[in-house]
C-alpha positions as CSV (number, residue, x, y, z in Angstrom):
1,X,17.7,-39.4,-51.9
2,X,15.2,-38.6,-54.5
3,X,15.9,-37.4,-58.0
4,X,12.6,-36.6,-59.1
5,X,11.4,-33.1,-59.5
6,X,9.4,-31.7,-56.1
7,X,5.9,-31.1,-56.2
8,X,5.4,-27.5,-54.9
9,X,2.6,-25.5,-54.5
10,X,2.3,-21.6,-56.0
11,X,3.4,-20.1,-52.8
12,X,6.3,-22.3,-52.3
13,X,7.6,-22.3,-55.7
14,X,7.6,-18.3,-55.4
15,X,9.5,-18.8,-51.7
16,X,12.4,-21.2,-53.9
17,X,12.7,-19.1,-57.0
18,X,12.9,-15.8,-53.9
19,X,15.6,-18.2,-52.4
20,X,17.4,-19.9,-54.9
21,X,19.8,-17.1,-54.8
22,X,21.3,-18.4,-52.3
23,X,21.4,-14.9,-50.4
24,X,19.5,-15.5,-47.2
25,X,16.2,-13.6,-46.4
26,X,14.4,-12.2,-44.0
27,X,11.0,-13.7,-43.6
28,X,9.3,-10.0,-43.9
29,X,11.1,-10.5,-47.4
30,X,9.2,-13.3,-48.6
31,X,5.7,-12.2,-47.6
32,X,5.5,-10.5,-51.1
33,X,5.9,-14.6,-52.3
34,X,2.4,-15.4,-50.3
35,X,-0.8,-15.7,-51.9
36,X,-2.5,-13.2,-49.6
37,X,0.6,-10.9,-48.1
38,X,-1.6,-10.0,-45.9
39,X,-1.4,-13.9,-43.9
40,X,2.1,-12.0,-42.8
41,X,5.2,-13.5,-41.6
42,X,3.3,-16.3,-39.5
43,X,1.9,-17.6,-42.9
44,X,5.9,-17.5,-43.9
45,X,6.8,-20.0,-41.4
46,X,3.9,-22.1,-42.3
47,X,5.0,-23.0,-45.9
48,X,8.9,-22.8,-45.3
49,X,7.8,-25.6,-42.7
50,X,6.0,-27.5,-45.9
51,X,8.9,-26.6,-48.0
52,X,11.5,-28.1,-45.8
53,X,9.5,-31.0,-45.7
54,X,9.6,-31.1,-49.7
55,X,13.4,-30.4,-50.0
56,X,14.2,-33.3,-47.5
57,X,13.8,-36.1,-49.6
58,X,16.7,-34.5,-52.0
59,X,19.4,-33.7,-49.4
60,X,18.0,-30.1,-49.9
61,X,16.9,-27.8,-46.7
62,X,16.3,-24.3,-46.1
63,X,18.3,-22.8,-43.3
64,X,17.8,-20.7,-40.8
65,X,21.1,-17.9,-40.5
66,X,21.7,-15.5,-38.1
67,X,23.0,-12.4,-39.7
68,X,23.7,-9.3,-38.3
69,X,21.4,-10.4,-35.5
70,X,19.1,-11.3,-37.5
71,X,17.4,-14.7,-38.5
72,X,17.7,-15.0,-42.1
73,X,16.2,-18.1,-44.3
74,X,18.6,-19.1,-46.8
75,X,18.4,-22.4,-49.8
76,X,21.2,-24.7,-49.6
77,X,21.2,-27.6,-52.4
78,X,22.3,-31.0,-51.8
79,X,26.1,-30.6,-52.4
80,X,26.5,-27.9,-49.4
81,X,23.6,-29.0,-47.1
82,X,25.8,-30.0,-43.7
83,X,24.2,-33.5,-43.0
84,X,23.6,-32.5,-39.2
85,X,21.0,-30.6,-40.2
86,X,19.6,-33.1,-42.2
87,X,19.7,-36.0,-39.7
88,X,18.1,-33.8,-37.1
89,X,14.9,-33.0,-39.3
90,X,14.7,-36.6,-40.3
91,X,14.8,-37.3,-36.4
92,X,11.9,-35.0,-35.6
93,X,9.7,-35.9,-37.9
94,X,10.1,-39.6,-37.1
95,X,9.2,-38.3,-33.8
96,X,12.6,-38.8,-31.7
């Protein structure tokens, strides 16, 4: 696990300080967050993709939540992060 602060870019620092609420979000919430809101929710998944990759490092993820029906996007820090979740994004970016 790394301690050190995460390099983030603009758009993803806007996505964590949208998310470190800890309510989750809707991805049409955080297009306001882009650079150009008009790259729409496509662009969304783009950088929470970068993001996750990040946050990884630290125990930290975003997760997807259904709510209501709905996928939601929600922070979770290193001391509630379930570790399944964590192993299986280390897995797939090893490739397995």
């Amino acid at each position: 696990m790394s301690d050190g602060p995460v390099m983030l870019s603009p758009t993803e620092q806007r996505l964590m300080d949208l998310l470190s609420d800890g309510l989750p979000h809707t991805k049409k919430e955080m297009v306001p967050c882009l650079a150009d809101p008009l790259g729409g929710e496509a662009n969304v998944k783009t950088h929470l993709h970068n993001l996750r990759k990040k946050l990884l490092p630290r125990n930290e993820a975003v997760l997807c939540v259904i709510v209501g029906g709905r996928i939601k996007y929600q922070f979770s820090p290193a001391k509630y992060c379930p570790q399944s979740i964590l192993r299986r994004e280390t897995n797939e970016q090893r490739g397995s």
